[in-house]
C-alpha positions as CSV (number, residue, x, y, z in Angstrom):
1,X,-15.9,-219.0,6.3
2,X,-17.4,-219.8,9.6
3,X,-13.7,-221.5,11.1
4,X,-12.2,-217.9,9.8
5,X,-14.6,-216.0,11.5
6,X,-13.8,-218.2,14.7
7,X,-10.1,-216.9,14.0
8,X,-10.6,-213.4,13.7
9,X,-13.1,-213.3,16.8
10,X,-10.3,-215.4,19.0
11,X,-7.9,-213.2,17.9
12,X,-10.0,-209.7,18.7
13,X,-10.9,-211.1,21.9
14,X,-7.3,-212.3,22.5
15,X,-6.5,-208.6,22.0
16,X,-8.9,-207.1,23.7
17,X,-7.6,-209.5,26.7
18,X,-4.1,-208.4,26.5
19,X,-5.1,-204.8,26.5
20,X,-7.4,-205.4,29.7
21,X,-4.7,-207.3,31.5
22,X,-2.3,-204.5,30.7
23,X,-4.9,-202.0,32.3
24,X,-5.3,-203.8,34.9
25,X,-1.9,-204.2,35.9
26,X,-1.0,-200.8,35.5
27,X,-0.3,-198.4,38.3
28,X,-1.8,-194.8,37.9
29,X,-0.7,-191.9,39.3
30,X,-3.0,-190.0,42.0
31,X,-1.0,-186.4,41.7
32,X,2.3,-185.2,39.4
33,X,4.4,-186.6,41.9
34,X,7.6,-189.0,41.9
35,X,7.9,-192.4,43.1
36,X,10.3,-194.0,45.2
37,X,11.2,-195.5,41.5
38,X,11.2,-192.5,40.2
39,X,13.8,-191.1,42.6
40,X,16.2,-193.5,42.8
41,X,16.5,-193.6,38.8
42,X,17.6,-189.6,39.1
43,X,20.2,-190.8,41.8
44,X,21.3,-192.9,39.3
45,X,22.5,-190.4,36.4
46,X,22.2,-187.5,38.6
47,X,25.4,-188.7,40.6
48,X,26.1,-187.6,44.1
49,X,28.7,-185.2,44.7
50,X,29.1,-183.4,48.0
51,X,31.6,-180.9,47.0
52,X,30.9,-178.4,44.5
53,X,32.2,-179.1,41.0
54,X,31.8,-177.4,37.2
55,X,30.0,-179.7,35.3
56,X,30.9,-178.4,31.6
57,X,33.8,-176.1,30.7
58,X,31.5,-173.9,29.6
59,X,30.2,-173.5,33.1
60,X,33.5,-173.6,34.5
61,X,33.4,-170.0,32.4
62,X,30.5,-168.8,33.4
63,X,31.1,-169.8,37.5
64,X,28.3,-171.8,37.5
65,X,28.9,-175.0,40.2
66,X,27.0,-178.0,40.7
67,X,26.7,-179.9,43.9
68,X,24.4,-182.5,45.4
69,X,22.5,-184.3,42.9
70,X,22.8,-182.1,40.1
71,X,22.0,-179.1,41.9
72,X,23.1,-176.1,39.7
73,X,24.5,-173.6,42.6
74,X,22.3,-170.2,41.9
75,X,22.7,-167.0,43.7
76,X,19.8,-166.6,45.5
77,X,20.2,-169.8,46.9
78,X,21.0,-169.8,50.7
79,X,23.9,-167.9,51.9
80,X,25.2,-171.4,53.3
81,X,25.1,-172.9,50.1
82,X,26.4,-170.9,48.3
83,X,29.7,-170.7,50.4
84,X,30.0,-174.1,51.3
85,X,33.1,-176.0,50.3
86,X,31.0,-179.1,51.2
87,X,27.4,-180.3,52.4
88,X,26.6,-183.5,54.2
89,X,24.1,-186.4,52.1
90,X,21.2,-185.8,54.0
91,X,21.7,-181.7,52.8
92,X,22.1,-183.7,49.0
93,X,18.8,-185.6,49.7
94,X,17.1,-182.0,51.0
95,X,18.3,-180.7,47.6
96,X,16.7,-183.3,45.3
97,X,13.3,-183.2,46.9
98,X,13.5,-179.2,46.0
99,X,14.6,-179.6,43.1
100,X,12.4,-182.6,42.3
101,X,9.1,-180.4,43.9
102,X,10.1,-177.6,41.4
103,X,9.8,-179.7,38.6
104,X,6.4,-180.6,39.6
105,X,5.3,-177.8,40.1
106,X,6.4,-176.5,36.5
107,X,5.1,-179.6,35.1
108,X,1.4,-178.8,36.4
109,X,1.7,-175.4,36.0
110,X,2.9,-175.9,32.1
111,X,2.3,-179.6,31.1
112,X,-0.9,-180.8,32.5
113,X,-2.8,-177.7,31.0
114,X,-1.7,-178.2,27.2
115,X,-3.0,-181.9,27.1
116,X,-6.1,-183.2,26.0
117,X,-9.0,-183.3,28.0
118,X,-9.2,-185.9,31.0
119,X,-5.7,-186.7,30.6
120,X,-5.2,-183.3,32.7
121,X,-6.1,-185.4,35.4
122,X,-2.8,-187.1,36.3
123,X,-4.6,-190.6,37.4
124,X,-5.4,-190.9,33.9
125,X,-1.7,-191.3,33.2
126,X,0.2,-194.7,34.7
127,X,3.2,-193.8,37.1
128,X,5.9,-194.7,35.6
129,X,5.2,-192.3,32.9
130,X,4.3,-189.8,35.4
131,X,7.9,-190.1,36.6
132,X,9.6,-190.1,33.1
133,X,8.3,-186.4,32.5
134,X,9.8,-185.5,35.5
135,X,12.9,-186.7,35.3
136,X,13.2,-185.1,31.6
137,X,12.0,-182.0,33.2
138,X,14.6,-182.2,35.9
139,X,16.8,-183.2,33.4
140,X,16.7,-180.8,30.5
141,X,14.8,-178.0,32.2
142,X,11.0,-176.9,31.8
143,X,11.7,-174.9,28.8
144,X,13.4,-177.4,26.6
145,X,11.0,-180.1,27.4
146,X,8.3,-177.6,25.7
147,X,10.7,-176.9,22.9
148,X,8.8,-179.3,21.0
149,X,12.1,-178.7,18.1
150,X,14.1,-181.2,20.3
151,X,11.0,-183.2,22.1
152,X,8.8,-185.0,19.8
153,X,7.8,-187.0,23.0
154,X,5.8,-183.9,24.0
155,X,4.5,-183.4,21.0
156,X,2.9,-186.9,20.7
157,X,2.1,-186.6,24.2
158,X,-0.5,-183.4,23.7
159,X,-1.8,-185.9,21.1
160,X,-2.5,-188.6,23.0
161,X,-6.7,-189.2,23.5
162,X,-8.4,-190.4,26.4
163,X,-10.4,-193.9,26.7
164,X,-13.7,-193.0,27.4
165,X,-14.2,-196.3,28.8
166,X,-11.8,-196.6,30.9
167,X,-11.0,-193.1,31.8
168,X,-7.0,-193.6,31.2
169,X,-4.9,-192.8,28.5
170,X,-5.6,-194.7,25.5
171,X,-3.1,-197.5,25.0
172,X,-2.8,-197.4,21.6
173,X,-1.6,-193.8,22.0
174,X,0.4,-194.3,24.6
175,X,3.2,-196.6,23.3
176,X,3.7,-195.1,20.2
177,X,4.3,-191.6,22.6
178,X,6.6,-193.5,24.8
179,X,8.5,-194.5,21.6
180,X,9.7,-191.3,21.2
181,X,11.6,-190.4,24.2
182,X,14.2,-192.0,22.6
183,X,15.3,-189.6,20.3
184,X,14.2,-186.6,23.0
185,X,16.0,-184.1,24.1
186,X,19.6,-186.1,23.2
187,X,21.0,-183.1,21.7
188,X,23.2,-180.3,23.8
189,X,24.1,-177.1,21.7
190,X,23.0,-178.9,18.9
191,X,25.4,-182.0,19.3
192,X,23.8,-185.5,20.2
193,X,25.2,-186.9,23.4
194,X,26.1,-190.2,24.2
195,X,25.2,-189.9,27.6
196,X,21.6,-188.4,26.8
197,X,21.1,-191.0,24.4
198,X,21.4,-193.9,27.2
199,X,19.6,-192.0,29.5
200,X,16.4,-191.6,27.4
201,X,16.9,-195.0,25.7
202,X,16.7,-196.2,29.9
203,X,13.4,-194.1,30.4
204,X,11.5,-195.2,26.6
205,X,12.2,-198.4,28.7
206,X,10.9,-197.5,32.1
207,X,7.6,-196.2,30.4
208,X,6.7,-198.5,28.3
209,X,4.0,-200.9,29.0
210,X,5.3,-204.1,28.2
């Protein structure tokens, strides 16, 4: 009895290690803000284009062009913009850090506000997550993200409790959340992409703690 009692208590401690050493080697975010990561992963799907281009035939329609890195051409977008045949890569780069500050902004706005409490603040949540949300955000749009129909991610996420302890998201929450990005916001018009599918299984990856 006494050598299985040894056991279990190795094997809480053990566990209670591994989940220190994960918290400890986690990066938190200070504000709802991208990293340098986070960035270049957007670059990567969002890919460059300095001529404007239809992205969907649907668009093509509709006379709705994208240009930059995925920057969806609107009309009250500057006059030079709007006319241009073709901008230069550091005009692209201007782009994505508007685009990238508007999803912020909706994220704090309409994100932060609907979790629980303390995990409002965004240094309870690690970084890479941090930049995950935005890059669905960015992604999708602010209003399908909160479409909770086609993001269990989000739903899971307002779930999610605080450690008291620690003052960080809990960690058994968390990678059961992550889990879901997977099958997030994968569907456009109803019809599961490919392309979306990769994309989220890349950023289930980039979130979860290992």
């Amino acid at each position: 009895n006494n050598n299985n009692n040894n056991s279990q208590q190795k094997s809480t401690t053990s566990l209670q290690a591994q989940n220190d050493n994960i918290n400890n080697n986690v990066v938190y975010a200070t504000n709802i803000k991208m990293s340098n990561n986070g960035i270049q992963h957007l670059k990567q799907y969002e890919k460059l284009s300095l001529k404007p281009y239809y992205a969907t035939k649907k668009e093509k329609e509709l006379g709705i062009r994208t240009i930059g890195y995925g920057h969806t051409i609107k009309k009250d977008d500057p006059s030079w913009l709007v006319n241009a045949k073709e901008i230069t890569e550091q005009q692209a780069e201007q782009l994505l850090i508007n685009d990238v500050s508007l999803s912020e902004h909706y994220i704090r706005q309409l994100i932060m506000p609907t979790l629980n409490n303390g995990l409002q603040n965004p240094n309870a949540l690690p970084q890479k997550l941090v930049d995950v949300i935005i890059s669905m955000v960015f992604n999708a749009g602010i209003g399908n993200f909160r479409d909770e129909s086609i993001n269990p991610f989000y739903t899971r996420l307002k779930a999610c409790r605080l450690d008291k302890d620690s003052g960080k998201i809990n960690m058994q929450d968390y990678n059961y959340t992550v889990a879901a990005i997977k099958y997030s916001l994968t569907k456009q018009k109803g019809k599961e992409l490919d392309g979306l599918k990769a994309r989220r299984a890349v950023e289930c990856n980039m979130a979860m703690l290992k």
